[in-house]
C-alpha positions in Angstrom: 100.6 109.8 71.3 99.3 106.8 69.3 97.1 109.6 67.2 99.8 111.5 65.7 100.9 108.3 63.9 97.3 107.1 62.3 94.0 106.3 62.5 92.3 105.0 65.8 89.9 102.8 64.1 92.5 101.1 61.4 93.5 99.2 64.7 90.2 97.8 65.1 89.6 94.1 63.3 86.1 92.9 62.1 85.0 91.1 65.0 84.2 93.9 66.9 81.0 94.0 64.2 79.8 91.0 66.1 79.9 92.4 68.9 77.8 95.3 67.8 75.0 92.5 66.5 74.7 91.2 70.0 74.6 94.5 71.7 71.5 95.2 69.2 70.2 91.6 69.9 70.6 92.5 73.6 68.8 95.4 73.8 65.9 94.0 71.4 65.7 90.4 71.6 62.3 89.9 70.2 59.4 92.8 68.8 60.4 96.1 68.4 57.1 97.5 69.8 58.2 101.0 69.5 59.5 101.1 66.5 55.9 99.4 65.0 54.5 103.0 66.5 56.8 104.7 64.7 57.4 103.3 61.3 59.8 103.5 58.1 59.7 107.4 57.7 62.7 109.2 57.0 63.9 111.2 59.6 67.4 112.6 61.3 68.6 113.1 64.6 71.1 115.4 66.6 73.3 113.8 68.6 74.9 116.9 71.0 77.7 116.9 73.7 75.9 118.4 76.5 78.9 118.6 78.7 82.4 119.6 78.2 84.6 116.3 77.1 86.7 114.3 74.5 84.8 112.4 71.4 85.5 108.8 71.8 84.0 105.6 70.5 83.1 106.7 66.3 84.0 103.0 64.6 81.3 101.5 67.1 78.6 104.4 67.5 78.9 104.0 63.0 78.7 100.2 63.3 75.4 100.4 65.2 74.0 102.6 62.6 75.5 100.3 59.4 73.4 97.5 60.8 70.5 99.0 61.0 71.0 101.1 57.7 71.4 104.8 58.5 74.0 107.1 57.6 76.0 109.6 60.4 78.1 112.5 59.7 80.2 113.6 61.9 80.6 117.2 62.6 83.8 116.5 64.9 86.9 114.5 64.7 87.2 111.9 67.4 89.9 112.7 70.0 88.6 116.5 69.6 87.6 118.5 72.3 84.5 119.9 72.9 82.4 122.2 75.3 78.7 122.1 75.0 76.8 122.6 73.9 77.9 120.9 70.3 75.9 119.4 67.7 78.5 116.4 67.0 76.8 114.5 64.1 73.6 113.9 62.6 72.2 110.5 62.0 69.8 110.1 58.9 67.3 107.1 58.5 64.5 105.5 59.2 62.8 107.1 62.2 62.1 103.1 63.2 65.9 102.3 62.8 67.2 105.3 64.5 65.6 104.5 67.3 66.2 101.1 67.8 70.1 102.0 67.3 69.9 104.9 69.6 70.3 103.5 72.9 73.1 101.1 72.4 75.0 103.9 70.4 75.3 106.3 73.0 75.8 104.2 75.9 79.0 102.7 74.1 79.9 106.5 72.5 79.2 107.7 76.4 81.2 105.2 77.8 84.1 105.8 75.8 84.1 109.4 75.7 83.8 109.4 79.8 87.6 107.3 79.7 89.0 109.2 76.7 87.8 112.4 78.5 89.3 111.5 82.0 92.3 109.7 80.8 93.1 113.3 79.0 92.7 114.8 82.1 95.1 112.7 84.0 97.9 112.3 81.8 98.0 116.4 81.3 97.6 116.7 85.0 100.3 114.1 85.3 102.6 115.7 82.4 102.3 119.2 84.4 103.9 118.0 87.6 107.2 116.4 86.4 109.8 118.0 87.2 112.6 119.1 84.5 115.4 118.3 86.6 113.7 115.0 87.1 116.0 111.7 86.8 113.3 110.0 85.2 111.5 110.4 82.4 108.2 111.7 81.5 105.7 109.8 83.3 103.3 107.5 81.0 99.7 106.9 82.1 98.3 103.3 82.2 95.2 101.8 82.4 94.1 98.0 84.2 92.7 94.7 83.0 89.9 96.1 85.4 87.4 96.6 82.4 83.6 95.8 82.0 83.4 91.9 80.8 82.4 92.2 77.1 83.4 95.6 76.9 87.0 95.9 77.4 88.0 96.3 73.5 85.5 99.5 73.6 87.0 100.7 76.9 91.1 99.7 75.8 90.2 101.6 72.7 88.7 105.1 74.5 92.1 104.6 76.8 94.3 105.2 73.5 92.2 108.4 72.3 92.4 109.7 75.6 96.4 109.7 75.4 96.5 106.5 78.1 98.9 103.7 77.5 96.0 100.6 77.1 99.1 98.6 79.5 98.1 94.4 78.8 94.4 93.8 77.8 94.4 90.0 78.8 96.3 87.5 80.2 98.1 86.6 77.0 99.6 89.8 76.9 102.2 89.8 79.2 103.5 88.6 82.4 102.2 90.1 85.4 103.0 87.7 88.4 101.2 89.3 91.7 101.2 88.6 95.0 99.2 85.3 94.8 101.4 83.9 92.2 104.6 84.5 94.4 102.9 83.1 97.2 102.2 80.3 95.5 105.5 79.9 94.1 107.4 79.8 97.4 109.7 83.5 96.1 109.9 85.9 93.7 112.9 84.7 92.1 111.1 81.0 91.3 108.4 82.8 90.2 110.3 85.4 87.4 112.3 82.5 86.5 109.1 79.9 85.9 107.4 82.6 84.1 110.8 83.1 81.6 110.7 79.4 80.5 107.4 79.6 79.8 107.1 82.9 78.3 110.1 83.0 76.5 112.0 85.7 75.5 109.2 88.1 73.3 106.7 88.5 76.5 107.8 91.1 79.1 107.4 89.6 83.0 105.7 92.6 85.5 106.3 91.9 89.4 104.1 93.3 92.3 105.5 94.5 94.8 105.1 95.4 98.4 108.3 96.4 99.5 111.8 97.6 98.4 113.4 94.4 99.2 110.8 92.3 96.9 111.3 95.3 94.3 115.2 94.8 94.2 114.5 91.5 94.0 112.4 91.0 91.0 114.7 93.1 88.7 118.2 91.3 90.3 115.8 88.1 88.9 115.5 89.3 85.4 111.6 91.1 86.0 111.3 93.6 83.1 108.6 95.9 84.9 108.5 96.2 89.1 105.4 97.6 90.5 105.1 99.4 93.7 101.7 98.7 94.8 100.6 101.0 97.2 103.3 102.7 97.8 103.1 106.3 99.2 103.4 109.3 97.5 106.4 111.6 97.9 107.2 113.6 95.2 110.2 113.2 95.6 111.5 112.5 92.2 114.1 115.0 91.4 117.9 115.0 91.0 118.0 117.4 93.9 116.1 115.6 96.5 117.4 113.2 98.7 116.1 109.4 98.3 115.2 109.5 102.2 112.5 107.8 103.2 109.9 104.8 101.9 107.7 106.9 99.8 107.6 105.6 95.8 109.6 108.7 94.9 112.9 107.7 97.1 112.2 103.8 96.3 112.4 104.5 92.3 115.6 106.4 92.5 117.3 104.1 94.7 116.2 101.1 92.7 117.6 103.0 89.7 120.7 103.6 91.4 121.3 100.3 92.6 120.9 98.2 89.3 122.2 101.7 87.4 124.3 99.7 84.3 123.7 96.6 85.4 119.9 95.7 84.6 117.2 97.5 81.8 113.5 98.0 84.2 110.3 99.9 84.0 109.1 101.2 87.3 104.9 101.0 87.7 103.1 102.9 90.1 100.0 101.6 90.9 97.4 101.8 94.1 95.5 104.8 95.8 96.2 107.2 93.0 94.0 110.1 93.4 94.3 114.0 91.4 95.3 115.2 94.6 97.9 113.5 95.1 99.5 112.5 91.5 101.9 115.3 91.9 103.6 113.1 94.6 103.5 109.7 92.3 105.1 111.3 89.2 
């Protein structure tokens, strides 16, 4: 996990400060009618976790509260577990400040501690099904490009404190040719090699797939990543079982055993993945 290795927020450059201006700008675009109610008194305010989950989202829950001069101290590290009811942080300002801070603070600390919480969940529901005798590795648990527009940075980030892999997080990232791009190529071998010459040798190329044959096919064309898009689940991952039948359990090991010394490949799992039945996509 990315946490035993440093700090969560030291990934984090300035520009995410801007976006915490025009969330405040957002949510108050003109008079602050109930903060004139209220006025510049000191006061403080609880924040409490009133149901069980992972702290996620600190850098921009204390970036809302810089701009608008308050202090917070946290009473929890982020990444921590907690049950409620827990008191934590406190936030110390004016009562006007605090208030016009609040909102935007814990919808973003909300939001991220819902993924971080759930993408916990997952990967230790995940973990607990793989098999020992397993011919694959440990599992790793991936999130999409499939973010809120504006918010992905804040949503990528509760991903990584949750234990999630944050997989591309734009375009730019990687490679990923799907099935629109191969139709539009003509096959999935033009496509893998147009992407190559473009993307050079540092960008890694990710193929969706929708069968064996187009699977087999990507990685004998040089894909780095294959993707078996809605693929049933079988469980069937383990030295022991037979690969018999078209479930992404018996794909992944014959693919591995086909292009076993001969080609390096990641296999992705993606499509109708539910708690129930992760055990069988493993």
């Amino acid at each position: 996990m990315a946490s035993l290795h440093g700090n969560f927020a030291h990934l984090l450059n300035p520009n995410y400060k801007t976006d915490v201006t025009h969330w405040l700008a957002e949510d108050c675009p003109s008079f602050d009618y109930g903060g004139f109610v209220v006025g510049e008194a000191k006061g403080e305010a609880r924040l409490l976790g009133k149901s069980e989950g992972m702290l996620a989202g600190v850098p921009f829950f204390d970036e809302v509260f810089r701009q608008l001069d308050c202090t917070v101290e946290w009473h929890i590290k982020e990444g921590e577990a907690f049950k409620p009811i827990k008191h934590c942080a406190t936030v110390r300002g004016p009562v006007r400040k605090i208030l016009l801070g609040e909102r935007v603070a814990l919808n973003t600390l909300a939001r991220c501690s819902g993924i971080a919480t759930k993408s916990s969940h997952l990967k230790s529901l995940l973990l607990s099904h793989h098999h020992s005798a397993s011919c694959f590795k440990p599992p790793t648990l991936t999130g999409t490009r499939k973010t809120t527009p504006g918010f992905r940075l804040p949503e990528k980030y509760a991903m990584l404190v949750g234990g999630a892999d944050p997989h591309r997080h734009d375009l730019s990232s990687m490679v990923m040719l799907k099935d629109n791009h191969i139709w539009s190529s003509g096959s999935i071998t033009d496509a893998v090699k147009a992407a190559r010459a473009a993307a050079g040798f540092s960008l890694k190329i990710e193929v969706e797939c929708q069968s064996e044959e187009e699977a087999a096919e990507a990685i004998e064309a040089g894909a780095d990543v294959v993707m078996l898009d809605n693929f049933p689940a079988d469980g069937n991952l383990s030295m022991e079982d037979g690969a018999k039948g078209n479930g992404v359990g018996a794909v992944s090991r014959r693919l591995k055993e086909l292009f076993q010394g001969r080609r390096e490949f990641l296999i992705e799992v993606s499509g109708g993945l539910t708690e129930e039945n992760i055990k069988g996509s493993e």
